[in-house]
C-alpha positions as a Markdown table, in Angstrom:
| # | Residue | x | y | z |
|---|---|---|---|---|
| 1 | Unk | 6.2 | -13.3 | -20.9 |
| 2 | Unk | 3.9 | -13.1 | -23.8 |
| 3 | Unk | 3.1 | -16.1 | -26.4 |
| 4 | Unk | 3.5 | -16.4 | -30.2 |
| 5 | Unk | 2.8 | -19.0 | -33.1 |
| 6 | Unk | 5.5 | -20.3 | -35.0 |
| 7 | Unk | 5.7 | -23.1 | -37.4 |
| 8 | Unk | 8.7 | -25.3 | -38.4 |
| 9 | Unk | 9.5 | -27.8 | -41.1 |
| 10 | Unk | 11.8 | -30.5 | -41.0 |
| 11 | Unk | 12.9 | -33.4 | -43.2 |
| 12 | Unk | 13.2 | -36.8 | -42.0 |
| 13 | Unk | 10.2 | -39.3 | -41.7 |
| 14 | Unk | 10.4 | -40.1 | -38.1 |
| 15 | Unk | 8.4 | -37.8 | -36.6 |
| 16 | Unk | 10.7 | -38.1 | -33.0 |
| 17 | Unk | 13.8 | -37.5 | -35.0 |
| 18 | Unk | 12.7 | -34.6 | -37.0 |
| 19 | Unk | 11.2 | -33.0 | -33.8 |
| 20 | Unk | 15.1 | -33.3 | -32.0 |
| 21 | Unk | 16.1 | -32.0 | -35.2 |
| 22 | Unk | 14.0 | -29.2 | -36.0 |
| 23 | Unk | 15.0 | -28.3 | -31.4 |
| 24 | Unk | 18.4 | -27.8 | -32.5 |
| 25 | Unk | 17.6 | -26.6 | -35.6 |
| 26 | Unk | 15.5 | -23.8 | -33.7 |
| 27 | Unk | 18.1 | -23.3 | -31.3 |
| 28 | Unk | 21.2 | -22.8 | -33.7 |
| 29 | Unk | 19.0 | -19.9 | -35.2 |
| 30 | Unk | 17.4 | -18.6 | -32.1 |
| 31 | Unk | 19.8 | -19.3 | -29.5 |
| 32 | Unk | 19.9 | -21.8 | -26.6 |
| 33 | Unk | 18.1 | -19.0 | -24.3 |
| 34 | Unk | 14.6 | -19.4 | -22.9 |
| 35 | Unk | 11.8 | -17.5 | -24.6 |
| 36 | Unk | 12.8 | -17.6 | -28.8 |
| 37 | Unk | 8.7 | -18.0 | -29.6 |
| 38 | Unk | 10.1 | -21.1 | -31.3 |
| 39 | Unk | 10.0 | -24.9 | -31.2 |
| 40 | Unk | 12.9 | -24.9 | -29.1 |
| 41 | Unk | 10.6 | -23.9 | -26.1 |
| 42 | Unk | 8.5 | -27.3 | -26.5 |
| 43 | Unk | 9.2 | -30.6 | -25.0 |
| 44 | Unk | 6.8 | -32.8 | -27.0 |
| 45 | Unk | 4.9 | -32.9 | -29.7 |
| 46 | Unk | 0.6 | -34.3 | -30.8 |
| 47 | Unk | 0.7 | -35.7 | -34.3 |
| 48 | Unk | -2.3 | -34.3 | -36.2 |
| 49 | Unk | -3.0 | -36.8 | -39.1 |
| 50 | Unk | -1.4 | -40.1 | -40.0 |
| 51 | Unk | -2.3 | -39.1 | -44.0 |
| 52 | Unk | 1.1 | -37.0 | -45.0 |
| 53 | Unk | -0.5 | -33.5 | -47.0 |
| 54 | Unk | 1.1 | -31.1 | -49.8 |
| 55 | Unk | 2.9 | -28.4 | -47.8 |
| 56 | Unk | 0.4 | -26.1 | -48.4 |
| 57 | Unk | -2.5 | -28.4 | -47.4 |
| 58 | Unk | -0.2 | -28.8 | -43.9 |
| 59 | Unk | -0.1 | -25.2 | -43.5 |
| 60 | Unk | -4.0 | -24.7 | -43.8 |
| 61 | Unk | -4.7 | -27.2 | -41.8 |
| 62 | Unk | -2.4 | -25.9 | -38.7 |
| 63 | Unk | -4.0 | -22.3 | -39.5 |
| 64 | Unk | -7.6 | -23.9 | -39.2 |
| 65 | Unk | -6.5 | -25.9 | -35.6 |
| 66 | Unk | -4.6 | -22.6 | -34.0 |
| 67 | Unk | -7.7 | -20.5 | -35.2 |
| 68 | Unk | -9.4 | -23.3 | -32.2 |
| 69 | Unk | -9.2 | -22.0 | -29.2 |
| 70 | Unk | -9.4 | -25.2 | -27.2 |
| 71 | Unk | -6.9 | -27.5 | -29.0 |
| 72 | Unk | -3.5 | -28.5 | -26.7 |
| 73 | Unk | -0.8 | -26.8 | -29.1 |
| 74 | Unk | -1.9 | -23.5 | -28.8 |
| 75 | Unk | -1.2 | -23.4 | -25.3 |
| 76 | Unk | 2.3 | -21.9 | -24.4 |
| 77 | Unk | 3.4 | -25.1 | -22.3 |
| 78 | Unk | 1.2 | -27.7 | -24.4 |
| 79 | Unk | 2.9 | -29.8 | -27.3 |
| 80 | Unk | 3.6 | -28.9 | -30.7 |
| 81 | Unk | 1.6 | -30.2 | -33.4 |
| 82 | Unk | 3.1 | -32.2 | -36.0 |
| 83 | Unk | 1.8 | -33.0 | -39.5 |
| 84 | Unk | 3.2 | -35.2 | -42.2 |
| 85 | Unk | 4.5 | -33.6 | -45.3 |
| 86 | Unk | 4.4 | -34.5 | -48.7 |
| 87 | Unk | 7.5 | -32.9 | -51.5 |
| 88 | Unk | 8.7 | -33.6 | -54.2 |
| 89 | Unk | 12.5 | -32.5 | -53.3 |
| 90 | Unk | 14.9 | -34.5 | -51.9 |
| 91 | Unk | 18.8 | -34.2 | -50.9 |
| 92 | Unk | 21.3 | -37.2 | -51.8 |
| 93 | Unk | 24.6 | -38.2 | -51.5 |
| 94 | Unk | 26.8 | -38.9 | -54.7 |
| 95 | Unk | 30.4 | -40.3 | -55.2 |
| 96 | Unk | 32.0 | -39.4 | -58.3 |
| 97 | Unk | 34.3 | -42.1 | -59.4 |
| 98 | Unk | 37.2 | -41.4 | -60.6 |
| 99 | Unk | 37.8 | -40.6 | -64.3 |
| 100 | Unk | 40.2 | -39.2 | -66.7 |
| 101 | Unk | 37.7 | -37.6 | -68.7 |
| 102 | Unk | 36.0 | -35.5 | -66.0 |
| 103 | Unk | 32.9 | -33.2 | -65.4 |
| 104 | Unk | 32.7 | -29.9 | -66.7 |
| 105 | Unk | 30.2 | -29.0 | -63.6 |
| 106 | Unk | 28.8 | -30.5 | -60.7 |
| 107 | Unk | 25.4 | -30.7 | -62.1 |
| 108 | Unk | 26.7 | -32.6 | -64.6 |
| 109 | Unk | 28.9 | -34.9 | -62.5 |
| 110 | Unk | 25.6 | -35.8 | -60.5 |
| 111 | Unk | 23.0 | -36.1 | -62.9 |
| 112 | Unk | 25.5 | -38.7 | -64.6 |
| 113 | Unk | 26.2 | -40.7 | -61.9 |
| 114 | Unk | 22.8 | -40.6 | -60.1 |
| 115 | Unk | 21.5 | -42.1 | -63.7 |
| 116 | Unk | 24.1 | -45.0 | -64.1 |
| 117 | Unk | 23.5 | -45.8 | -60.9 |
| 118 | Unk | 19.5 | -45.2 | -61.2 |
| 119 | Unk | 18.8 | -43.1 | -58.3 |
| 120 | Unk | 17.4 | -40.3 | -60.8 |
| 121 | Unk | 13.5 | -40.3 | -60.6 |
| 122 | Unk | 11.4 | -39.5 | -63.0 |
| 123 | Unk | 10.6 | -35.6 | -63.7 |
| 124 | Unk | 13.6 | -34.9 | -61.1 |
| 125 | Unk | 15.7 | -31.8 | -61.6 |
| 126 | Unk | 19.2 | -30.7 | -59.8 |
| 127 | Unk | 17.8 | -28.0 | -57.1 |
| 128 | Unk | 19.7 | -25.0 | -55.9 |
| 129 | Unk | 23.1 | -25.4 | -54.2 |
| 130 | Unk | 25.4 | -28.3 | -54.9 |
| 131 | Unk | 28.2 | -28.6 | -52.4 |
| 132 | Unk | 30.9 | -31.5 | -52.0 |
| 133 | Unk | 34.4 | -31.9 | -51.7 |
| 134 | Unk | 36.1 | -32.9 | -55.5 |
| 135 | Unk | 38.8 | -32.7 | -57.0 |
| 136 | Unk | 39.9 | -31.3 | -60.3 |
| 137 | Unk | 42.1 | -31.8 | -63.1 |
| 138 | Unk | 44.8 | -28.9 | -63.0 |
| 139 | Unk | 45.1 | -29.0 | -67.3 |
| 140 | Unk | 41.6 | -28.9 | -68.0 |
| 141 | Unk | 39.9 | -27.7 | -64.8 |
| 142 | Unk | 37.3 | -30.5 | -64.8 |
| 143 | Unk | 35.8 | -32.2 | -62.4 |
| 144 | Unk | 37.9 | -35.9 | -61.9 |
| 145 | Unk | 36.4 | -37.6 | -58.2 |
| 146 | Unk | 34.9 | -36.6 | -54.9 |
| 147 | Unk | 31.6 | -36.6 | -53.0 |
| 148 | Unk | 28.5 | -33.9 | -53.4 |
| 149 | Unk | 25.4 | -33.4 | -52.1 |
| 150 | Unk | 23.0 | -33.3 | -54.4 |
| 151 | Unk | 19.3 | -31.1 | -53.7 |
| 152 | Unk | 16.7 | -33.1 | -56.4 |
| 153 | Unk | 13.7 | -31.4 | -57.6 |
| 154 | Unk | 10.6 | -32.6 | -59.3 |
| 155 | Unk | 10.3 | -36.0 | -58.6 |
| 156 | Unk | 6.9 | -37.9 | -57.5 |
| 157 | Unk | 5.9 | -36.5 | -54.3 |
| 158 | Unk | 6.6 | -38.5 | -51.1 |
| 159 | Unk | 6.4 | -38.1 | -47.3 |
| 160 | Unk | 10.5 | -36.7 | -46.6 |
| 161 | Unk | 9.3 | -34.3 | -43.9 |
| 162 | Unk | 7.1 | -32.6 | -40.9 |
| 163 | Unk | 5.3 | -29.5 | -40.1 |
| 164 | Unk | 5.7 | -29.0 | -36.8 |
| 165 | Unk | 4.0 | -25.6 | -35.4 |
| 166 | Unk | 1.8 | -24.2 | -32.2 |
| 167 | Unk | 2.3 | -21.5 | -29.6 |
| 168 | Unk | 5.4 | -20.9 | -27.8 |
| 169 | Unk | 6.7 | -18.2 | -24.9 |
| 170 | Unk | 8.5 | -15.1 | -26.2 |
């Protein structure tokens, strides 16, 4: 079997848990069979810097340590590396209470409750892709209650995720 590099990001601070998660992540997309030349083909994982780096600084910075010929994670049955990242999105949970005047959207419903309840950041944006179960008023059509999950946008940049990457069997 040959060998190929593959890199993989997943949200979650705990480097552990967003390793098991980007596994089954991988494996979902790739299947549970041997050889996908993904992360599902590792066992463990090397972190590379403590310091959490912009996406794009994470992504040179794997290219410049699998362009090294020596280093553990570019071996087939070594560990993945794992770096800190840095975004400025985030997903969160909102509850619409209910309310006889209603939403006419769900980007409205959120951005209003995520500012009463102050969990709007500064600079952050609804994202792409609002889903949620809620109800609606059958006269009017707008939105009265329910729950949504919310992709945010814009916001200061924090550590929410890893960059996991290296060489796996294909």
């Amino acid at each position: 079997m040959g060998a190929v590099d593959f890199t993989a990001y997943q949200d979650g601070t705990d480097a552990a848990t967003a390793f098991r998660d980007a596994i089954e992540e991988a494996r979902y997309q790739y299947g549970n069979r041997p050889y996908t030349g993904t992360l599902a083909e590792k066992d463990d994982f090397q972190v590379i810097t403590d310091t959490p780096l912009s996406m794009d600084d994470a992504e040179a910075l794997a290219g410049r340590i699998m362009s090294d010929d020596h280093h553990p994670v570019q071996d087939k049955y070594g560990p993945a590396g794992a770096i800190p990242v840095l975004t400025d999105q985030r997903t969160v949970t909102v509850t619409i209470p209910a309310t006889t005047q209603g939403y006419r959207t769900t980007e409205e419903a959120a951005l209003t409750v995520l500012a009463d309840e102050g969990r709007l950041l500064p600079g952050e944006t609804v994202g792409y892709c609002i889903t949620g179960i809620y109800s609606h008023c059958p006269r009017t059509g707008r939105i009265r209650s329910g729950d949504l999950t919310v992709p945010l946008q814009g916001g200061p940049p924090e550590h929410r995720g890893w960059l996991f990457f290296g060489t796996a069997s294909y």
